[in-house]
C-alpha positions as CSV (number, residue, x, y, z in Angstrom):
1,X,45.3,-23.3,13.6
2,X,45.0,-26.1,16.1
3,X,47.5,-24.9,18.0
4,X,45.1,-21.9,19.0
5,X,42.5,-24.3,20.2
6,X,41.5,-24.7,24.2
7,X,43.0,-27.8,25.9
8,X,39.8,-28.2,27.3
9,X,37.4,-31.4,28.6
10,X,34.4,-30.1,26.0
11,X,30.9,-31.9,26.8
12,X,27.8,-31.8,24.0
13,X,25.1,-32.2,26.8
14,X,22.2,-29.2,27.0
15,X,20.2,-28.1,30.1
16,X,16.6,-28.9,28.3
17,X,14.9,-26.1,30.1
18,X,17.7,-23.3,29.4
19,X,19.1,-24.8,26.1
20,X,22.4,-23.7,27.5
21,X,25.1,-26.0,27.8
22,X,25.0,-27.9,30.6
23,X,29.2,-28.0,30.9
24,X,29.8,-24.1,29.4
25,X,33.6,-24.0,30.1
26,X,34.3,-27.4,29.9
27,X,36.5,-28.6,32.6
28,X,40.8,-28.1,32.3
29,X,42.3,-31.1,30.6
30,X,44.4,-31.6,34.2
31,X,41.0,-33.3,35.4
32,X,41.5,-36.4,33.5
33,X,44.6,-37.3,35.0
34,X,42.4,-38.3,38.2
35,X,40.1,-40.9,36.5
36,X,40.1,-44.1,38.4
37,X,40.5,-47.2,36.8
38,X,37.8,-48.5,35.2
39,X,35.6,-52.1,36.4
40,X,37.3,-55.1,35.7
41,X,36.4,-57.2,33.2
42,X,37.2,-60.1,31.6
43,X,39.9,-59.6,29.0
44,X,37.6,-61.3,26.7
45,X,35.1,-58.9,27.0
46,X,36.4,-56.3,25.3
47,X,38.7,-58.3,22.5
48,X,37.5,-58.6,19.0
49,X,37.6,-62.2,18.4
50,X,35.8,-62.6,15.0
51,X,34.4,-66.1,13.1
52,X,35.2,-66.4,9.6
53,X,37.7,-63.5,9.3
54,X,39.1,-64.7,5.7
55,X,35.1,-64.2,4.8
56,X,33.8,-60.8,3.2
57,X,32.3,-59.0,5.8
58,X,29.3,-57.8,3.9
59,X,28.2,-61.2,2.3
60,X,25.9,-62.8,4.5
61,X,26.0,-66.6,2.9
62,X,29.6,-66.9,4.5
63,X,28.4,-64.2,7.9
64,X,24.8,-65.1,8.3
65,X,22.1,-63.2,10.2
66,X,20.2,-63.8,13.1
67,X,17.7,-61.8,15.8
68,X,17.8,-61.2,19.8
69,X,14.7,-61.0,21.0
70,X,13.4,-60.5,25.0
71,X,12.0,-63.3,26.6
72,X,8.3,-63.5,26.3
73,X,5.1,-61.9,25.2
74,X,7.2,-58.7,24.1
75,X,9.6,-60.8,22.1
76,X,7.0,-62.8,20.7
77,X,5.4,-59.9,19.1
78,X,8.5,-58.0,17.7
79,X,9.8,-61.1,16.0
80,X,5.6,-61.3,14.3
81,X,6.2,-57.4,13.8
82,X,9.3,-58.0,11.4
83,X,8.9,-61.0,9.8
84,X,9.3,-59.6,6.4
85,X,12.8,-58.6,7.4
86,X,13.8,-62.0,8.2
87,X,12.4,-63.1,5.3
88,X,14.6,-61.1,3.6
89,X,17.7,-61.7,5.2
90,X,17.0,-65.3,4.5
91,X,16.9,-65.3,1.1
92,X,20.2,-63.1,1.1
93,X,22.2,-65.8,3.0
94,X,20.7,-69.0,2.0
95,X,19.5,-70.4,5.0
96,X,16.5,-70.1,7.9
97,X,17.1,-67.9,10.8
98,X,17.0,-68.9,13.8
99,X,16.1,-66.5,16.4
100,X,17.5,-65.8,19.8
101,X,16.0,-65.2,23.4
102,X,17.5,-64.1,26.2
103,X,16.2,-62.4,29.9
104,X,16.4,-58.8,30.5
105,X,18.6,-57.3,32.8
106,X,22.3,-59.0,31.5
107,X,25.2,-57.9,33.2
108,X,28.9,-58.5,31.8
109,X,29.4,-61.7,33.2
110,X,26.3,-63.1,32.4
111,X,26.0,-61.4,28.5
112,X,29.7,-63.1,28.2
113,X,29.0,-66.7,29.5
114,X,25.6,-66.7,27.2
115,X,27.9,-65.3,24.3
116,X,30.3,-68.0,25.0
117,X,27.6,-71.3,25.8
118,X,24.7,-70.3,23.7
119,X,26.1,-67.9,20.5
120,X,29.4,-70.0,20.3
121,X,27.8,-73.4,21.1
122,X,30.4,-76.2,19.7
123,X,27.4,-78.3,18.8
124,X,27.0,-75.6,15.7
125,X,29.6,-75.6,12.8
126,X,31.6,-72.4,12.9
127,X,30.5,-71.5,9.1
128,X,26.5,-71.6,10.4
129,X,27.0,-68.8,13.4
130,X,25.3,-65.9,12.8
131,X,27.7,-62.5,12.8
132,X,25.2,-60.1,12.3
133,X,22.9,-59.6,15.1
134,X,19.6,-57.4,15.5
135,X,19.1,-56.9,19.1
136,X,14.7,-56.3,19.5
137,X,13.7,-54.0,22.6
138,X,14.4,-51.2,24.7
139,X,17.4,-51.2,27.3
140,X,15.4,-53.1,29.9
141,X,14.7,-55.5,27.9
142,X,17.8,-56.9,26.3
143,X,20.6,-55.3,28.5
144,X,23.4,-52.7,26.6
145,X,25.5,-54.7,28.4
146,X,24.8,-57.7,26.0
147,X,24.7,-55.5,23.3
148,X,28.7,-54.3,23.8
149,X,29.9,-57.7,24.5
150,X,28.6,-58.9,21.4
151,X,29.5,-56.0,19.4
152,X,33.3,-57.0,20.3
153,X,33.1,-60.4,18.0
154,X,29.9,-59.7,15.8
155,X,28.2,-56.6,13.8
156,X,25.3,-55.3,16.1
157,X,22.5,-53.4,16.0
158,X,18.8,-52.5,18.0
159,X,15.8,-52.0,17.0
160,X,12.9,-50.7,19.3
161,X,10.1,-48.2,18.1
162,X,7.8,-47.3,21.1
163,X,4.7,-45.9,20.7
164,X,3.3,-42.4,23.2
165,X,2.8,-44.2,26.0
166,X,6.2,-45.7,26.0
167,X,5.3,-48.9,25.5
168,X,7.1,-51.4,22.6
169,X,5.1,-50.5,19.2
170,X,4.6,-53.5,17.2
171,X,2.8,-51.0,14.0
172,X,6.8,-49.1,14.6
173,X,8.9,-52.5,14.5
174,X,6.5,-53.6,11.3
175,X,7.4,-50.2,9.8
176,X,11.2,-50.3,9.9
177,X,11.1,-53.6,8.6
178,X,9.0,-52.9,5.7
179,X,11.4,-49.8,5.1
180,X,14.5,-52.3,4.8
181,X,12.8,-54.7,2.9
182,X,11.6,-51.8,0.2
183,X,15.3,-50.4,-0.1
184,X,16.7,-53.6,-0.8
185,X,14.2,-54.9,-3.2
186,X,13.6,-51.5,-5.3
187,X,16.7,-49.4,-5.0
188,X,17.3,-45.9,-5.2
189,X,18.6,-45.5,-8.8
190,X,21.8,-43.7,-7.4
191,X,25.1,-45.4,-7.4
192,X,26.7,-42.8,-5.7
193,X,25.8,-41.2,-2.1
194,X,25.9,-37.7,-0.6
195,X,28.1,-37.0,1.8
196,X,26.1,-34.5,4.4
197,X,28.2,-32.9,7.5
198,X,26.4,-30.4,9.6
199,X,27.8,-28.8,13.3
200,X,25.2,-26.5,15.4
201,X,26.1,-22.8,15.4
202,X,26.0,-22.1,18.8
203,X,28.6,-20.3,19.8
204,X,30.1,-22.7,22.4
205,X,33.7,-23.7,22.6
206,X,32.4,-28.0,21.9
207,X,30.9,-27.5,18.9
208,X,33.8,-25.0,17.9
209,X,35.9,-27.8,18.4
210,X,33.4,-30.3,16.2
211,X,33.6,-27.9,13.3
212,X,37.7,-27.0,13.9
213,X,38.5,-31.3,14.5
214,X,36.1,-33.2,13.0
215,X,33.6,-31.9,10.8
216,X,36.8,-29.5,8.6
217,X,38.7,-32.6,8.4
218,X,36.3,-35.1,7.6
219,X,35.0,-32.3,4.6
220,X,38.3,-32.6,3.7
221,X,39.1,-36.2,3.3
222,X,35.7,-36.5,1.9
223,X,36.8,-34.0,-1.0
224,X,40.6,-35.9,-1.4
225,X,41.5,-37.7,-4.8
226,X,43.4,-40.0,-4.0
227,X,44.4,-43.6,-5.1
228,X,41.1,-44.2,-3.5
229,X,39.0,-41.5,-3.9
230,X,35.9,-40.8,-2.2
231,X,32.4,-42.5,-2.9
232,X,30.4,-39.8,-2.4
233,X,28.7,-37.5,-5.6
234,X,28.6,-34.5,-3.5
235,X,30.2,-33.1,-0.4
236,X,27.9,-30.9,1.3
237,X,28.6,-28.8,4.0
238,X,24.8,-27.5,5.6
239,X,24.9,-24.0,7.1
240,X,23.7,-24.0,10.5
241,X,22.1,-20.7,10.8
242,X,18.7,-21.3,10.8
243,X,19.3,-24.5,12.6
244,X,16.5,-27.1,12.2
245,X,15.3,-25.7,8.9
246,X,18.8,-25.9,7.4
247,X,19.4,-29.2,8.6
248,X,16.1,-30.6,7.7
249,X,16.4,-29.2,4.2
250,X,19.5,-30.6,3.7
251,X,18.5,-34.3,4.8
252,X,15.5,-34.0,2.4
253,X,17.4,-34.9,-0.8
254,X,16.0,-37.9,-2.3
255,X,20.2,-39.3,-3.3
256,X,20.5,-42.0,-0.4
257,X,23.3,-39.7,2.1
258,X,25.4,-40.4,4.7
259,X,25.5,-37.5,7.6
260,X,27.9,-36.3,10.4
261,X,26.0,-34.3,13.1
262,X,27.6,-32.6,16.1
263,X,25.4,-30.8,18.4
264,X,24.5,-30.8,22.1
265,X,21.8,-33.4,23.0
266,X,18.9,-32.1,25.8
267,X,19.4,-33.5,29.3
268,X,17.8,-33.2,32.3
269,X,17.1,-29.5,33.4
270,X,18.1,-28.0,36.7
271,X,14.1,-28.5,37.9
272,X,14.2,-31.7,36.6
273,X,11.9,-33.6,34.0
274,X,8.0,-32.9,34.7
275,X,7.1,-36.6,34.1
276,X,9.0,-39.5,33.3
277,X,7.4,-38.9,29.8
278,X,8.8,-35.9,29.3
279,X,12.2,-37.0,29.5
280,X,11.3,-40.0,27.2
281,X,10.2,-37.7,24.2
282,X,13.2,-34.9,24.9
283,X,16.3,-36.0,26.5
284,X,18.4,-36.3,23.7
285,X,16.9,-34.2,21.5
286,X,19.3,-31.8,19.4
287,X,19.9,-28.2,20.1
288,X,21.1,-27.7,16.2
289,X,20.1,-23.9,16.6
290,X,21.4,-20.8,18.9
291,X,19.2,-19.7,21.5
292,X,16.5,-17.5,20.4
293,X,16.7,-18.4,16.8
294,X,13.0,-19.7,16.0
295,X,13.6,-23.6,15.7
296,X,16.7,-24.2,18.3
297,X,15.3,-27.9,18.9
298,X,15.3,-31.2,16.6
299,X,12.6,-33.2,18.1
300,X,11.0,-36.8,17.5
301,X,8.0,-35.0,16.3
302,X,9.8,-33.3,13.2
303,X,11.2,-36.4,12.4
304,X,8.1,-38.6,12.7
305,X,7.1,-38.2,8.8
306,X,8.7,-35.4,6.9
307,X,11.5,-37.0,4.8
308,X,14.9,-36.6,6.4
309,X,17.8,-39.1,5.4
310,X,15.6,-42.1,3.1
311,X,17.6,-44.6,2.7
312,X,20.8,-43.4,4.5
313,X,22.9,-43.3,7.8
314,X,23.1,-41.1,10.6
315,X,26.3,-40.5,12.8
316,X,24.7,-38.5,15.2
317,X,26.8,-36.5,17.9
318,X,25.5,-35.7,20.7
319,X,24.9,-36.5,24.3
320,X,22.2,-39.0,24.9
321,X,21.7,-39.1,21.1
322,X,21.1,-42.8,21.3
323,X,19.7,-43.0,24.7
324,X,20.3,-43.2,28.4
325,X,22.3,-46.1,30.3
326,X,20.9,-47.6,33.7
327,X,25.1,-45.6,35.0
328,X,27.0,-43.5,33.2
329,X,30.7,-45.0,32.4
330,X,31.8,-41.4,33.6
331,X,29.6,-41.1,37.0
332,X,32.9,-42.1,39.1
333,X,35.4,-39.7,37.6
334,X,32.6,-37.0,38.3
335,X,31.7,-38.1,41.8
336,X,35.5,-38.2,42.2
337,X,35.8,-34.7,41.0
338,X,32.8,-33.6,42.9
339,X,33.8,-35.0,46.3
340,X,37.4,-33.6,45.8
341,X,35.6,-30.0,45.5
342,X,37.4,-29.5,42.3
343,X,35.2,-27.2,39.5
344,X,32.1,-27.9,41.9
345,X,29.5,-25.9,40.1
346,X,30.0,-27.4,36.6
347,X,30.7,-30.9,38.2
348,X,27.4,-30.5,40.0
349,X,25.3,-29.6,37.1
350,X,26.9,-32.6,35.1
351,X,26.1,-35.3,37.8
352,X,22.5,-34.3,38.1
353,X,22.3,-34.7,34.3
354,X,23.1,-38.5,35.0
355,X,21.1,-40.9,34.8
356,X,19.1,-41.2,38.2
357,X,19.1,-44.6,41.0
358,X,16.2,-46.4,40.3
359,X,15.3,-45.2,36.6
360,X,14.8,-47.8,33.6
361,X,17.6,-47.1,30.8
362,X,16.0,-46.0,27.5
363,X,16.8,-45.2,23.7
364,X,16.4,-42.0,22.7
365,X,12.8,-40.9,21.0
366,X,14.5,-38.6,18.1
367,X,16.5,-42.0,16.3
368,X,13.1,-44.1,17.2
369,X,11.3,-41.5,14.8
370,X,14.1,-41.3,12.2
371,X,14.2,-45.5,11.9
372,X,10.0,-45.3,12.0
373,X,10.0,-43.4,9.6
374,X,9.4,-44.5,6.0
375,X,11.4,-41.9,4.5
376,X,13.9,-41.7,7.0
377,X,17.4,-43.8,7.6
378,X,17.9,-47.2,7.5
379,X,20.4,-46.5,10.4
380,X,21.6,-44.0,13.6
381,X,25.3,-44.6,14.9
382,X,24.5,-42.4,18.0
383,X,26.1,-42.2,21.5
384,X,24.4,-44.3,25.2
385,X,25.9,-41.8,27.1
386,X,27.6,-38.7,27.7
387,X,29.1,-37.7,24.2
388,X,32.6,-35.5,25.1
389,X,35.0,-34.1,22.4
390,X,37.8,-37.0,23.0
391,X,36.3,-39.0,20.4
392,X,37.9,-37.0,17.4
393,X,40.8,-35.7,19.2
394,X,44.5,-37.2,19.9
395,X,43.8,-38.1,24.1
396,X,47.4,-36.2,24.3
397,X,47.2,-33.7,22.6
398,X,44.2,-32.6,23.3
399,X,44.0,-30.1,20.0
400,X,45.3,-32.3,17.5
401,X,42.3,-33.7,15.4
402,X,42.3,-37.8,15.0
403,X,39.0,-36.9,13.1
404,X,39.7,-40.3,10.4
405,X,38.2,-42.3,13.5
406,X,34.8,-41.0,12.8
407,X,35.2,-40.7,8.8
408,X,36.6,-44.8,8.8
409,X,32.6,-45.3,9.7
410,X,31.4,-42.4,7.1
411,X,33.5,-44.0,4.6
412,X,33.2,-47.6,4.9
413,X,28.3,-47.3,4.6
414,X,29.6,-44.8,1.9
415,X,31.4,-47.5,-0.4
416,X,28.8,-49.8,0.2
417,X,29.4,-51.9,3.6
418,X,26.7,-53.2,6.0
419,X,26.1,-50.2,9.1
420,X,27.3,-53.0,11.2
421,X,30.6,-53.3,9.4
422,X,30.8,-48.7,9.3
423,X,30.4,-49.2,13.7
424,X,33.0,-51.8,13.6
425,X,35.0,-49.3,11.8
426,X,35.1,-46.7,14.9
427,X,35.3,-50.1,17.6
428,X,38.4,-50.8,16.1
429,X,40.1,-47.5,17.9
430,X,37.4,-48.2,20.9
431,X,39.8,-52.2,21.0
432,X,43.1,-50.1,20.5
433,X,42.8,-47.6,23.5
434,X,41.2,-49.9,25.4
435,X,44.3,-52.3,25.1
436,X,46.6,-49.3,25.8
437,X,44.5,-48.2,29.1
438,X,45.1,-51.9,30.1
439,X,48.5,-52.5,29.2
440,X,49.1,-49.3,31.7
441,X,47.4,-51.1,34.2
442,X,49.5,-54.1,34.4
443,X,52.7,-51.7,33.9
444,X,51.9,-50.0,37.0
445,X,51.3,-53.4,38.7
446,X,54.8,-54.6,37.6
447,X,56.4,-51.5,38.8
448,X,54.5,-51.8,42.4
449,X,55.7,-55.5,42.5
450,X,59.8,-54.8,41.7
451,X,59.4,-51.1,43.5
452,X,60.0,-49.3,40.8
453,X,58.6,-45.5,39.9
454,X,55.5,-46.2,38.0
455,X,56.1,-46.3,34.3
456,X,52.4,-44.0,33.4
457,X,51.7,-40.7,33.8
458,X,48.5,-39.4,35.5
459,X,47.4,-37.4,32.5
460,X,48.2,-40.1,30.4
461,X,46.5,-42.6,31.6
462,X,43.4,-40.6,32.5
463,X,43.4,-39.4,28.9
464,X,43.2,-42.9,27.4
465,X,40.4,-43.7,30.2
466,X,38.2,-40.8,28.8
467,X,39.0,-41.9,25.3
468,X,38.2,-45.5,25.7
469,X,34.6,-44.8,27.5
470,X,33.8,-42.1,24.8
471,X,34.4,-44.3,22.0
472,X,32.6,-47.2,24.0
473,X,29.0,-45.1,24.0
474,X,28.9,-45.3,20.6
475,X,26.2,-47.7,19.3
476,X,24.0,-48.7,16.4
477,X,20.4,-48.5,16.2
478,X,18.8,-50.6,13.1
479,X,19.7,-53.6,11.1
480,X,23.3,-53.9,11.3
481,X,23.2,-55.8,7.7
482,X,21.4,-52.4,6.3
483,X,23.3,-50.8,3.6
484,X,23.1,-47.4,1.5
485,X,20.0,-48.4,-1.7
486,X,22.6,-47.9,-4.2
487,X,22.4,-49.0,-7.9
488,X,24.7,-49.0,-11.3
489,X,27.2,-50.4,-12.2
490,X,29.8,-47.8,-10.7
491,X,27.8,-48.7,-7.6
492,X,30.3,-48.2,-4.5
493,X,32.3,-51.7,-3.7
494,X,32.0,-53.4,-0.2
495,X,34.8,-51.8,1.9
496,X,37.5,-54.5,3.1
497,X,37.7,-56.1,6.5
C-alpha cells in the first residue's frame, strides 16, 4: 500500500480566509536536495547531556523541579499566579524550589552560556539541579531559543495563558495551576487511559498521508499484544466527518486520554490578518472539517470551557499548532526555492505564511484555552513552526511510515511518565538526525580537504535537514512533570529512560 503513496513534500498549513491548503500539491521530493546547511551551532547545543541518568526519570526526589520566569513585574506575577503548583512539586521532591529569572530575547549563544554558568553552576551539588523545568511567558518573554537548548539536557515545558487583549493573564496561569494541583491530589479513578487518534477528512494528499503513515500505524501498535502490551483501555479511532463535533465528542470522555491529531493549522491569508489580534486568536487554529461542512474550524473559543481532554495529553499536528517563531527554521530553503524560480506559485504562498520582520513570536491561542481550561489537558505537544509530513516518514523513502517516532511519546504519558519525559521520547530521533545531518557536514569537509568526490548525496542530505527542523518544532506547553490522573493498582508503570 505505501508503495502507491506520492513522494511528495506534504505541508499541514491552511490559508485562514480560504480554508484551503496553503501548499495543495505539495512540492516534488527533488526540492529537498537544495536545502542549505543549517546555522552553526555549538555542538553542545544540540547534544543530550543529561544529570543523574542512573536516576528514574519520573521521580522527582532524585530529578527535582524548578520554574523560569521573565525578568520583572511579569515574572513576578506568574510565579504569585502558581504558587500552589510549586507547592506541590515541592512536596513531591522533598525540597524548596528555587525559581529562575532570566531576560527576554535569548539567542543560542546566550541561552547556552546561561545554561552552562547559571543552571549548571559548580557551586550546586549535581543531585540538587533541577531537570524538570517550567518555562513562564510568551515567546518574547523567555526566548524559544532558551527553551530548545534546555530541552537538549532537561524535560521542558511553557506555560503562558493570555487574556483578550493579549496581555499575560495571571486569573489563566492561577487556573492551570490549580488544574495540576487537583489531578494529582484527587485522581481520576481510572488506571488505564484511552488512547484517542483523530486525522481531518479533507481530502488533501497531507492528511492522506497522516491517516496512511501515522495515524493506521500508531492504531495499530496501539492495539498490538505483545510482551509489552499497550496501556491503554480503549483504542479509539474518531470519525472525522462531521469535523469539530466528532472530535469534540470524542475528547469529552471523562477516562483521562491521550490524543494524536493531524490536521492543517490556519495561517495567514492571502489579504493578510485584519489586526494583529486576529492572527493571535486564529493562526493555528485547526481545520478538522472539509470545506463547507458546518463546523470546518477548532477555535480557542470551543475550547475555552466545554470539556475536551481533562486530565490528558495532546499531540497536536498541525502547522503553527503551538505557535509562531520570531523565523521560521525553513524560511532559507524557501527563499532559496523562491529566488531559483522553482514551483514559484506554491513557494510564494508559503513564504508569505511566515512569520513577518518585525512581528513578536507567540503561542498559539487554541492550546492556551485547552491548558486554561479546567476540564481540559494537563498538556499540548504541538509544533513552533511549520508542521510537514517528514516527521512520521523515513527522510529516504519518502512513503515508508517511521510512524513509532510519534507513538514513543503516545506511549511513554500512556504508561505513566511525566509529558516531559513523552517529548523527550520524539527529541531522541530530533538528537539522531541531527547527528547524522552533521556527521555529513564534516564528511563533505574531509572530502573538499583530500579532493575527493563528496561522500553525500544532495537528496540525502537535504532529506535529513528537513527531518531534523521538523522534529526540532515540536514543543511542550504545560508542566513537563504533569502526568495522566491515573489510579489502581494495575495503574500504568513509569516508562524507562
Amino acid at each position: 500500500m505505501n508503495a502507491a503513496l506520492p513522494s511528495t513534500l506534504e505541508l499541514l498549513l491552511a490559508d485562514a480566509t480560504e480554508l484551503r491548503p496553503t501548499l495543495a500539491a505539495g512540492l516534488p521530493e527533488v526540492t529537498a536536495g537544495i536545502a542549505p546547511r543549517p546555522a552553526k551551532t555549538s555542538r553542545r547545543v544540540d547534544a543530550l547531556v543529561r544529570e543523574m541518568p542512573d536516576a528514574d526519570p519520573s521521580d522527582l526526589a532524585l530529578q527535582r523541579w524548578s520554574v523560569i520566569a521573565p525578568e520583572g513585574a511579569l515574572g513576578d506575577e506568574a510565579l504569585e499566579a502558581i504558587a500552589p503548583l510549586l507547592r506541590l512539586r515541592e512536596a513531591e521532591q522533598g525540597a524548596p524550589v528555587t525559581p529562575y529569572r532570566v531576560a527576554p530575547g535569548m539567542d543560542m549563544a546566550e541561552a547556552f552560556r546561561w545554561k552552562t554558568d547559571v543552571l549548571r553552576d559548580e557551586s550546586i551539588p549535581e543531585e540538587e539541579r533541577p531537570r524538570y523545568l517550567l518555562l513562564l511567558g510568551d515567546l518574547d518573554a523567555v526566548s524559544p531559543e532558551l527553551q530548545h537548548v534546555l530541552a537538549n539536557g532537561a524535560f521542558v515545558g511553557r506555560l503562558h495563558i493570555a487574556g483578550a487583549d493579549g496581555k499575560p493573564d495571571p486569573s489563566g496561569y492561577a487556573a492551570y495551576a490549580d488544574k495540576v494541583v487537583r489531578w494529582a491530589k484527587a485522581p481520576s479513578g481510572h488506571d488505564r487511559p484511552d488512547a484517542l487518534f483523530f486525522v481531518a477528512e479533507d481530502g488533501t494528499a497531507a492528511t492522506q498521508l497522516g491517516r496512511s503513515l501515522l495515524i493506521a500505524p500508531c492504531v495499530a501498535m496501539a492495539q498490538r499484544q505483545g510482551r509489552r502490551p499497550s496501556p491503554a483501555a480503549n483504542v479509539v479511532e474518531v470519525p472525522g466527518a462531521d469535523g469539530t463535533d466528532d472530535l469534540l465528542r470524542a475528547g469529552s470522555t471523562p477516562r483521562p486520554s491521550v490524543l494524536l491529531s493531524v490536521s492543517h493549522g490556519l495561517g495567514r491569508p492571502r489579504g493578510g490578518w485584519a489586526s494583529v489580534d486576529q492572527q493571535r486568536a486564529l493562526q493555528g487554529a485547526l481545520l478538522v472539517g472539509a470545506q463547507g461542512s458546518s463546523a470546518p474550524l477548532l477555535t480557542a473559543d470551543m475550547l475555552q470551557h466545554a470539556p475536551f481532554l481533562p486530565g490528558g495529553l495532546w499531540f497536536c499536528l498541525a502547522c503553527f499548532g503551538a505557535g509562531t517563531p520570531k523565523e521560521s527554521a525553513f524560511y532559507p530553503w524557501l527563499s532559496l526555492l523562491a529566488r531559483e524560480g522553482a514551483y514559484s506559485g506554491q513557494v510564494q504562498r508559503v513564504l508569505a505564511s511566515l512569520p513577518q520582520g518585525g512581528e513578536r513570536p507567540f503561542l498559539a491561542a487554541l492550546p492556551q484555552a485547552a491548558l486554561r481550561n479546567p476540564e481540559g489537558p494537563l498538556s499540548v505537544i504541538a509544533h513552533l513552526d511549520l508542521a510537514w509530513t517528514f516527521g512520521f516518514v523515513d527522510p529516504d523513502r519518502m512513503t515508508q511510515s517511521r510512524a513509532s517516532r510519534i507513538f514513543s511519546s503516545l506511549q511513554a504519558m500512556a504508561r505513566g511518565s511525566r509529558a516531559g519525559v513523552a517529548l523527550d521520547a520524539l527529541m531522541r530521533s530530533y538528537r539522531e538526525v541531527n547527528d547524522e545531518l552533521l556527521a555529513g557536514y564534516h564528511a563533505e569537509e574531509d572530502a573538499r580537504v583530500w579532493n575527493r568526490p563528496s561522500p553525500v548525496a544532495p537528496m540525502q542530505r537535504g532529506s535529513a535537514f528537513m527531518l531534523r527542523n521538523d522534529l526540532r518544532g515540536y514543543v511542550l506547553l504545560g508542566d513537563p512533570a504533569a502526568r495522566l490522573p491515573l489510579t489502581g493498582s494495575q495503574a500504568p508503570h513509569p516508562a524507562a529512560p
